[in-house]
C-alpha positions as CSV (number, residue, x, y, z in Angstrom):
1,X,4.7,-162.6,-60.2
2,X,8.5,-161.8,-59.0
3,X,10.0,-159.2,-59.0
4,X,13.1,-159.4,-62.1
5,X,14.9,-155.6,-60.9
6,X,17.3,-155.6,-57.7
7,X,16.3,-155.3,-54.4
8,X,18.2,-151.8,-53.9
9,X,16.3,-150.1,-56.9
10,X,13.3,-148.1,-54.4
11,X,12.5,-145.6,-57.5
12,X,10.9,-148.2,-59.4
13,X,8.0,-150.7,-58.6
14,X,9.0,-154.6,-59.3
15,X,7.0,-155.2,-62.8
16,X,7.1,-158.9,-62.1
17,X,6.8,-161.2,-58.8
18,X,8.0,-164.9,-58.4
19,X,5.6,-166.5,-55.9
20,X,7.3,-169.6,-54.6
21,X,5.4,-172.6,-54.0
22,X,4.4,-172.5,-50.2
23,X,3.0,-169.3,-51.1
24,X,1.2,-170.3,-53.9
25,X,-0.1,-173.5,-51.8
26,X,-1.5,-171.3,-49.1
27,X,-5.3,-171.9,-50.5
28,X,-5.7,-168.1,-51.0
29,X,-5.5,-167.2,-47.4
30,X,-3.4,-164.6,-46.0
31,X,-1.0,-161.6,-47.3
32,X,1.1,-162.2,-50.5
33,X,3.9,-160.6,-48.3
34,X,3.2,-160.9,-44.6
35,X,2.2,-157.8,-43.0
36,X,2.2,-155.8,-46.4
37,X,-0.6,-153.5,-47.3
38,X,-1.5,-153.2,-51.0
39,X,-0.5,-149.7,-52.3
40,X,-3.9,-149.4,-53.9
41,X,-6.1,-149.5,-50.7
42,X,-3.6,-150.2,-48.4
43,X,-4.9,-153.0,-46.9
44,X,-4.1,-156.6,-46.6
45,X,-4.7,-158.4,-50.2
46,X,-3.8,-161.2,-51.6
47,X,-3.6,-159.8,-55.0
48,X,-1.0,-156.8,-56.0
49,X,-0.8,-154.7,-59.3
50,X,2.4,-153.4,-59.8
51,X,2.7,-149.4,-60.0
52,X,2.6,-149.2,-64.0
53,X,-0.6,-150.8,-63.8
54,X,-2.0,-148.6,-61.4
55,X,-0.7,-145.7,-63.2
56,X,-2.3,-146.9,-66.1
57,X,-5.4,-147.6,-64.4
58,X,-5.5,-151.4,-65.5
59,X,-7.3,-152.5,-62.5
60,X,-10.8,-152.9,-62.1
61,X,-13.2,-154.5,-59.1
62,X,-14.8,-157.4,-59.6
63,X,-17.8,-155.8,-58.3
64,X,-18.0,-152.8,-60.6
65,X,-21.1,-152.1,-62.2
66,X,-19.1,-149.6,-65.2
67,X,-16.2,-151.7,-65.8
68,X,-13.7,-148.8,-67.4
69,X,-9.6,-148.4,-67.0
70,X,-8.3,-145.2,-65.1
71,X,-6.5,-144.4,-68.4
72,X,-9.7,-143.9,-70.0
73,X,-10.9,-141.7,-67.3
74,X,-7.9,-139.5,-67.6
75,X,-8.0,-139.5,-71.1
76,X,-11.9,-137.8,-70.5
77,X,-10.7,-136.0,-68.1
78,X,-8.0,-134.3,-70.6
79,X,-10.7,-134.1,-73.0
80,X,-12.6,-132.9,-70.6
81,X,-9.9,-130.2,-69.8
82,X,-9.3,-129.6,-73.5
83,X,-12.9,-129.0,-74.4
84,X,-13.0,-126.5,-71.1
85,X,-10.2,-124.4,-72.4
86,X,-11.8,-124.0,-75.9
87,X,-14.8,-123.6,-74.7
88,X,-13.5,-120.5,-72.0
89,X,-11.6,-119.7,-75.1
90,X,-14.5,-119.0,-76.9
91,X,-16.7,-117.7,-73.9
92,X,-14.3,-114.8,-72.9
93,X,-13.6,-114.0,-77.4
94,X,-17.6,-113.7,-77.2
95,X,-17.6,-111.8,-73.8
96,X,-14.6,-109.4,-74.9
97,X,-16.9,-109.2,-78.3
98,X,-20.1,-108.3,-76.3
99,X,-17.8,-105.8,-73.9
100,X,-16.0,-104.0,-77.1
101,X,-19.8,-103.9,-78.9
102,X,-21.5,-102.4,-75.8
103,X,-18.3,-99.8,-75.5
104,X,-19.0,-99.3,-79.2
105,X,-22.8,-99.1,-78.4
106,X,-22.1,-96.6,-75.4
107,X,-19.6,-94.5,-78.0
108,X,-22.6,-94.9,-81.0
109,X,-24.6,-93.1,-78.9
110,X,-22.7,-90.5,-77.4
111,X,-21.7,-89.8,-81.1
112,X,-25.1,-90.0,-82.0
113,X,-26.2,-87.6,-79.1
114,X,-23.1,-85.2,-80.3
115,X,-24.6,-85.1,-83.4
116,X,-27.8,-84.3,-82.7
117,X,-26.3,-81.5,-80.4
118,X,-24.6,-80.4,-83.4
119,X,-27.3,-80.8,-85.7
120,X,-29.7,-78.4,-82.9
121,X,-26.4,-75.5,-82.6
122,X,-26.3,-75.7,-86.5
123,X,-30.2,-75.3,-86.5
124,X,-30.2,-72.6,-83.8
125,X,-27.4,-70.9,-85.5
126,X,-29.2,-71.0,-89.3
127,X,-32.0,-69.2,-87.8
128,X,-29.4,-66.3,-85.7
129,X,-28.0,-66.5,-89.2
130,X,-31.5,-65.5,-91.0
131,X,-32.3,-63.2,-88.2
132,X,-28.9,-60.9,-88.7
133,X,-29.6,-61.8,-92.9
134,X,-33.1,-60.1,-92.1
135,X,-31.7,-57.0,-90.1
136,X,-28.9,-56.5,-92.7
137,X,-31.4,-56.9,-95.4
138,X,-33.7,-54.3,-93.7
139,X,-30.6,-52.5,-93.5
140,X,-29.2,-51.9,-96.6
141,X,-32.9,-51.4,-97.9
142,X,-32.7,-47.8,-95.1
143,X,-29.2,-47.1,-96.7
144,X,-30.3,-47.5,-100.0
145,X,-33.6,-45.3,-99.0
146,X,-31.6,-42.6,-97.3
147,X,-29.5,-42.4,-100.2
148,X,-32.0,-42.1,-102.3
149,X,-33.0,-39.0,-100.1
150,X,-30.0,-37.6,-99.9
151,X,-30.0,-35.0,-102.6
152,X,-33.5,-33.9,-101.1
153,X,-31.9,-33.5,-98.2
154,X,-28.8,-31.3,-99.7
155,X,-31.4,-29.5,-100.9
156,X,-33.6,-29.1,-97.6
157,X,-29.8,-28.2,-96.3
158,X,-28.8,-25.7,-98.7
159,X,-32.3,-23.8,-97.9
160,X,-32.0,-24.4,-94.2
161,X,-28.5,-22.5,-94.7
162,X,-29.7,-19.8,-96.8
163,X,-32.4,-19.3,-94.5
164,X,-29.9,-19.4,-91.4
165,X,-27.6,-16.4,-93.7
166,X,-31.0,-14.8,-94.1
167,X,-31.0,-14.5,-90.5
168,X,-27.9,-13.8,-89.8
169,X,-28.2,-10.6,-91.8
170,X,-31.5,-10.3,-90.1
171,X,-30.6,-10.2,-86.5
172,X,-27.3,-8.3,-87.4
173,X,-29.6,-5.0,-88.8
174,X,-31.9,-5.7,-86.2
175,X,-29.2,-5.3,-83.7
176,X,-27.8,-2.6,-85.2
177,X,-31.4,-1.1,-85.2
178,X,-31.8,-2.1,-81.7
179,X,-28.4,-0.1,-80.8
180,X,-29.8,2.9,-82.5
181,X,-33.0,2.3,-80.9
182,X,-31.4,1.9,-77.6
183,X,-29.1,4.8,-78.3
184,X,-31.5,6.8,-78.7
185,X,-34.6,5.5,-75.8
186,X,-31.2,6.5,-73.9
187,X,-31.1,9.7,-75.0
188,X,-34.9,10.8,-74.7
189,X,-34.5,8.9,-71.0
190,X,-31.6,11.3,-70.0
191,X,-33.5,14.2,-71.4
192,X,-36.6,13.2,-69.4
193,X,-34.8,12.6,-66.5
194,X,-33.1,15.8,-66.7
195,X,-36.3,17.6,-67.5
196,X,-37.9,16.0,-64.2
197,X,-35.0,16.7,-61.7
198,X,-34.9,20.5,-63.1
199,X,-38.4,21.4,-63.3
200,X,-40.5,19.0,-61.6
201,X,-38.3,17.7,-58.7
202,X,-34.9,19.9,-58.6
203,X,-32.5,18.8,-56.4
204,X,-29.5,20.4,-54.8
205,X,-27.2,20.6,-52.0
206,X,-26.7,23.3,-50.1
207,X,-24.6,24.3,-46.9
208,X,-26.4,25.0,-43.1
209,X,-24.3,27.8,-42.8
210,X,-25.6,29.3,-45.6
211,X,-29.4,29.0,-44.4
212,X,-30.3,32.2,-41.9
213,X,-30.7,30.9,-38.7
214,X,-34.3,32.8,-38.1
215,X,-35.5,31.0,-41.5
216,X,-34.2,27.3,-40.0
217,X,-33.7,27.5,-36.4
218,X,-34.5,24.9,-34.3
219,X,-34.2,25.0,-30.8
220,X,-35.0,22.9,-27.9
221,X,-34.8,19.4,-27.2
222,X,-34.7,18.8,-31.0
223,X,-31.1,21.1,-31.7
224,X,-30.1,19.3,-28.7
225,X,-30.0,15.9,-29.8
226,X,-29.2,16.6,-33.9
227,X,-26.0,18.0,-31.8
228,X,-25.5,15.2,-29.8
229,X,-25.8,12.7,-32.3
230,X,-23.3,14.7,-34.8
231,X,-20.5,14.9,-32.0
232,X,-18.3,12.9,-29.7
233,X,-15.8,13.6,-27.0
234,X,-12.1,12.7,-28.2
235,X,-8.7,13.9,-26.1
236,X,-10.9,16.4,-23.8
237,X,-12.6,17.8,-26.8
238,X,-16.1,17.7,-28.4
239,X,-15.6,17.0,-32.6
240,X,-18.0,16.5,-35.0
241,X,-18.0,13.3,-36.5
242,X,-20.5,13.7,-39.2
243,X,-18.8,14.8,-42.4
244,X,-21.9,16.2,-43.9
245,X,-23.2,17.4,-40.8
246,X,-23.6,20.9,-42.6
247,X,-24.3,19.3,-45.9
248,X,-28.3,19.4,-46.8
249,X,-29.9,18.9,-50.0
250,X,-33.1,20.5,-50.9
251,X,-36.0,19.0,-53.6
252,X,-38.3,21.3,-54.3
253,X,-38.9,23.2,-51.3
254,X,-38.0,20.9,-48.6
255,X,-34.5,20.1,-47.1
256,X,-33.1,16.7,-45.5
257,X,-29.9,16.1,-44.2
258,X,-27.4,13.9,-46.2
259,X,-26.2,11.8,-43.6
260,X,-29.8,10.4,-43.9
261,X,-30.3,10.9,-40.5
262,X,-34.6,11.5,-40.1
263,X,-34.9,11.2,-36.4
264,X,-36.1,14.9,-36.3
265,X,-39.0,13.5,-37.3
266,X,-39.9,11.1,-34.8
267,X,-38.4,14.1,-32.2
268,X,-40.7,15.8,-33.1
269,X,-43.8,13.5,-33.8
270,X,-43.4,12.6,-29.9
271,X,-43.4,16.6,-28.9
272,X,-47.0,16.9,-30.9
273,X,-48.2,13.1,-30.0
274,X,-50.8,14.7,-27.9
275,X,-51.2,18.1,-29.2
276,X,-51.6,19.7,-33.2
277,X,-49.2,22.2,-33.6
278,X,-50.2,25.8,-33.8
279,X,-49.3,29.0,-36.0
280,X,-49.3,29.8,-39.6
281,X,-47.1,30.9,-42.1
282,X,-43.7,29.8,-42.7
283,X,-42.7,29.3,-39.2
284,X,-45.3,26.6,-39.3
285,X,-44.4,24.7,-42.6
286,X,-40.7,25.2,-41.7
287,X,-40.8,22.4,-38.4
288,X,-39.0,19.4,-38.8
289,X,-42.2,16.8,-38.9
290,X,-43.6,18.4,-42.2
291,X,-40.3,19.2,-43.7
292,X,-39.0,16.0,-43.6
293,X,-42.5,14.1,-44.4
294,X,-42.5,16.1,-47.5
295,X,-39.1,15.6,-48.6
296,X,-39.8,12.0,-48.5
297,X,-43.3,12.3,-50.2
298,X,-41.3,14.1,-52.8
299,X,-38.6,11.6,-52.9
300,X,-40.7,8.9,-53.4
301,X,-42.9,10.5,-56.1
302,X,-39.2,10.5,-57.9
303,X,-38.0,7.5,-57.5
304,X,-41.5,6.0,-58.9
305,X,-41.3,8.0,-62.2
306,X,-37.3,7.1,-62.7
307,X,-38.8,3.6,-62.4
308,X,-41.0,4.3,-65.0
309,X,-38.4,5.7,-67.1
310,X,-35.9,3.4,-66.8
311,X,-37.9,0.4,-67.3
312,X,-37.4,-0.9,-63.9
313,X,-39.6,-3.0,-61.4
314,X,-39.5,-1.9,-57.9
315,X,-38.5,-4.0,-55.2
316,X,-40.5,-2.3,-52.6
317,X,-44.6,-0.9,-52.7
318,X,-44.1,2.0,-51.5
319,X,-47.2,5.0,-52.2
320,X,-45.7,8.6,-51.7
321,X,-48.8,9.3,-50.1
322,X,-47.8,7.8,-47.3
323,X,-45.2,9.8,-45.5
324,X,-47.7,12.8,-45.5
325,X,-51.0,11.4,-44.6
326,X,-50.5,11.2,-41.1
327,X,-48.3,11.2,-38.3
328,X,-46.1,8.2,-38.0
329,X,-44.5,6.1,-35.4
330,X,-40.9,5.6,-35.2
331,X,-40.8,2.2,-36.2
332,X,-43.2,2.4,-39.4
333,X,-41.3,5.8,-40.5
334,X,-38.2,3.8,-40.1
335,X,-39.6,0.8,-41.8
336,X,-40.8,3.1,-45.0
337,X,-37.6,4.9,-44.8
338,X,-35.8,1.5,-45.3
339,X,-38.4,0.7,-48.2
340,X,-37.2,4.1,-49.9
341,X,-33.5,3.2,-49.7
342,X,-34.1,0.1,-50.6
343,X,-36.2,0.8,-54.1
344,X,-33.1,3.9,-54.6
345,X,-30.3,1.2,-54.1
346,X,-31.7,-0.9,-56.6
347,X,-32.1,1.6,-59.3
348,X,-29.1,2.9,-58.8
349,X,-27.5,-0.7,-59.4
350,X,-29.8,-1.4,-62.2
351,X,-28.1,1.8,-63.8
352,X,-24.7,0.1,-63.4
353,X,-23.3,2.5,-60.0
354,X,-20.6,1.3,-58.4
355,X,-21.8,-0.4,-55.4
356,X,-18.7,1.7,-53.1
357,X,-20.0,4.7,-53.7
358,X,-23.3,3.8,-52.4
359,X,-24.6,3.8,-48.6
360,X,-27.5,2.0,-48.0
361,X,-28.8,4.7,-45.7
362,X,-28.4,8.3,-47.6
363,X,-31.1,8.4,-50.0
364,X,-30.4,11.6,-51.8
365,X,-26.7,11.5,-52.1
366,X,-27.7,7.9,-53.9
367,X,-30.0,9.4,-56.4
368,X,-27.3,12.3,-56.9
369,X,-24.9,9.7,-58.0
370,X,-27.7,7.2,-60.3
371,X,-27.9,11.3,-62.2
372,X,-24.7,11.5,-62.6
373,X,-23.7,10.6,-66.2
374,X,-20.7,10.3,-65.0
375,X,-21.0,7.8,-62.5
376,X,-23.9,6.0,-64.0
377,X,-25.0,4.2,-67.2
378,X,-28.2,6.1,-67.2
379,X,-30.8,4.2,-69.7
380,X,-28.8,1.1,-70.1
């Protein structure tokens, strides 16, 4: 074949070729063109197909076992192609149909678990909700049965009140009876306390001065230190600094000082430690030891019956007995002393004295103030 287009036309392969005759007579030996390689294999043939047919794929080897033209094989392949796109088509429609179902599965069940959730809080909450229906129930069954009580229980109150008036009145005569009674137990107390101090136990003060000094001397070591104790040495002078140094008091027929000053007593206890005292008659019941032990018995033998009449409990045990039944040492007659002034100061603020008028150590002057209706609530 020869080529019919122009030599300068390189876009296009020649469709036909003119073989001249010294070509043609070359016996089928040798390259169409000389040194030209086919563009098909690119080797040396001695037959060419132009481009179109190799394009076309109308070329087969004499040798081949499945004679078949490219164009048919493209055509499968596009076939092929075209069947491969529907058939992805379809793939990812059934894949993105299997994804949204699972998605919907996975939701399904998430619903499904949310309303069985739902379904055990509605459950739970029935049963709360029949619970608080029980308690209320229970409830208004009380109300309704206290209200069913409560005129039994106006009644109840109105009694309860009338008995409360009752005794109200009551306790009001009975407290006006108990002032009358306690009026007058105050009375017959002052009366029995005035009978005791005037005929039993009389009590008075009187002056040193007054008393003759052979019926009280005392001389010796005993006058020596009353003195001493009763003075002091101020500006180059010796003063008494005892206000009531000449102040006594007497109950019944003994005398004590109302300083309460005893010391005398233990003076003299340490004069006679070894040795009874002798003599008669009054010089012998007028020495300081017995005077002052039975002043104290006496005083003691008081303040127990006041206690008795006033009601009162005494804070100290104290026996009158036992300032006379024997000579004493000074420490136990100071320590019964002390339990004397002690039980005095207590009935004397039971009977409502004024606690600055009272020292804890004069036991006489105390008692003449708790006698004093003046100064005391005697009876209270």
């Amino acid at each position: 074949m020869a080529a019919s287009s122009s030599s300068n036309d390189s876009s296009s392969a020649p469709t036909d070729f003119y073989l001249s005759s010294s070509l043609s007579s070359n016996n089928g030996r040798g390259s169409v063109f000389g040194g030209e390689k086919c563009p098909l294999c690119f080797h040396s043939k001695r037959a060419f197909f132009c481009q179109d047919c190799i394009r076309n794929g109308d070329f087969t080897h004499s040798k081949s076992r499945y004679p078949e033209r490219y164009a048919e094989k493209k055509l499968k392949l596009f076939k092929g192609y075209k069947e491969r796109s529907v058939l992805l088509d379809s793939c990812k429609d059934r894949f993105s149909s299997q994804s949204r179902l699972r998605h919907l599965a996975s939701k399904k069940q998430q619903i499904l678990r949310n309303i069985e959730l739902l379904e055990l809080s509605l459950k739970e909450n029935k049963e709360i909700l029949e619970a608080e229906k029980s308690k209320v129930q229970t409830q208004v069954e009380d109300i309704q049965n206290l209200t069913s009580k409560v005129p039994k229980y106006k009644e109840k109150l109105q009694k309860v009140q009338r008995y409360i008036s009752h005794c109200q009145n009551t306790t009001e005569t009975q407290r006006e009876l108990l002032q009358t009674v306690s009026t007058n137990l105050k009375c017959v107390i002052k009366e029995n306390v005035s009978q005791l101090t005037t005929w039993i136990f009389p009590l008075k003060n009187i002056d040193s001065r007054e008393i003759s000094q052979d019926k009280y001397e005392t001389v010796g070591p005993v006058a020596d230190l009353a003195e001493a104790q009763q003075t002091t040495y101020v500006k180059g002078k010796w003063i008494y600094t005892d206000e009531d140094r000449n102040l006594q008091y007497q109950i019944v027929k003994s005398c004590l000082n109302g300083n309460g000053d005893y010391s005398a007593y233990s003076v003299w206890v340490t004069q006679h430690k070894e040795s009874v005292p002798s003599g008669s008659g009054e010089s012998f019941l007028r020495n300081p030891g017995y005077n002052i032990a039975a002043a104290l018995t006496h005083l003691t033998q008081l303040v127990s019956v006041l206690a008795f009449y006033l009601n009162q409990q005494l804070p100290q045990n104290l026996c009158y007995s036992e300032f006379c039944s024997h000579e004493l040492t000074e420490e136990q007659f100071a320590h019964k002393v002390a339990k004397l002034n002690a039980n005095v100061l207590h009935l004397c603020l039971s009977q409502n004295v004024d606690s600055n008028l009272l020292s804890p150590r004069r036991t006489i002057p105390n008692l003449i103030l708790l006698l004093d209706p003046n100064v005391s609530d005697l009876g209270r």
